[in-house]
C-alpha positions, 0 to 999 in steps of 0.5 A, a space after each residue: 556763186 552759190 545761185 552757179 552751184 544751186 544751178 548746177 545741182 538742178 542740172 545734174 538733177 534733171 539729167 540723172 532723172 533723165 538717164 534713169 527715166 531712158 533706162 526704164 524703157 529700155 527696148 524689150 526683147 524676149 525668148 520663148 517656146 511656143 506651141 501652136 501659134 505662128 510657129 504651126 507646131 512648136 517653135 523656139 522664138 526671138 522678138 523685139 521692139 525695133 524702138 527704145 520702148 516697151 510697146 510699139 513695133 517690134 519683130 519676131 523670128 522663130 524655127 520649129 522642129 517635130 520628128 515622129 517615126 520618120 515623119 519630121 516639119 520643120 518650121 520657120 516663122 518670121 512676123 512684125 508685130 504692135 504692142 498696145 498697152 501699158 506697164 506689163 499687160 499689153 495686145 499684141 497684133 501682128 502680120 507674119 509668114 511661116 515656112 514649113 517643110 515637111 517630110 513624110 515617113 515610110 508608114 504614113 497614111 500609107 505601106 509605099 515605100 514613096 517618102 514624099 516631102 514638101 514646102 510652103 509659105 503659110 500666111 499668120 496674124 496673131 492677136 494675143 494678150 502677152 504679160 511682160 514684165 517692165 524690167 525682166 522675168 517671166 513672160 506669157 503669151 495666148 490667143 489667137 493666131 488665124 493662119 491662111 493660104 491661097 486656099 484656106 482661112 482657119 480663123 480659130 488656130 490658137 497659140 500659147 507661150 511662155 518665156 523671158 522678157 529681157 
């Protein structure tokens, strides 16, 4: 009888720690405003491990939106992503798109009364240091965020961050 409840006792022992290991890497999920970055301007953003875990794949989603005397963008950026690293420190590497839409005001660049707008896709990567804390708080994220189209490739485009890790 008492090998039964010394058995029973390291069972529930082995599966508490178990529980309590899977709460511990719990997905991370994060807010954040950005200036620059994979949001153009300036962009308000969700992102996701797509997996129980701290690092891995995840996914992000973002809109953006600047008016200055009748001229306003709007932006939309949506990119997967892959953490490397380990407790809060970890490389972000990601591949995305962003959509802008801009419309152009009465007094820019020219005394035409042509409001002119327009729209396109614009192809970002981000290779970014990104502090995330192992449970919640304050998040940070800077580097860099090459943005590209058909015509161009501006390697040098930088974006920061900051936010709340959840």
């Amino acid at each position: 009888m008492k090998r039964i409840l010394l058995l029973m006792l390291l069972g529930m022992c082995a599966l508490s720690n178990s529980a309590e290991a899977q709460e511990s890497t719990s997905r991370a999920q994060n807010v954040f405003v950005e200036i620059g970055g994979q949001g153009i301007l300036f962009s308000a953003n969700y992102d996701t491990r797509f997996g129980n875990r701290r690092d891995g794949l995840g996914g992000r989603v973002g809109i953006g939106y600047v008016a200055i005397d009748g001229t306003s963008v709007t932006t939309i950026p949506v990119s997967l992503n892959y953490l490397l690293g380990k407790g809060k420190n970890f490389f972000e590497i990601g591949l995305g798109t962003t959509y802008g839409s801009a419309k152009l005001g009465d007094d820019f660049l020219s005394d035409d009364d042509n409001n002119e707008s327009g729209s396109a896709f614009i192809g970002t990567m981000s290779f970014m240091y990104r502090l995330q804390p192992v449970d919640s708080g304050f998040a940070l994220r800077a580097g860099f965020t090459p943005v590209f189209t058909s015509n161009y490739f501006i390697p040098y485009y930088v974006g920061v961050s900051l936010g709340y890790t959840f």
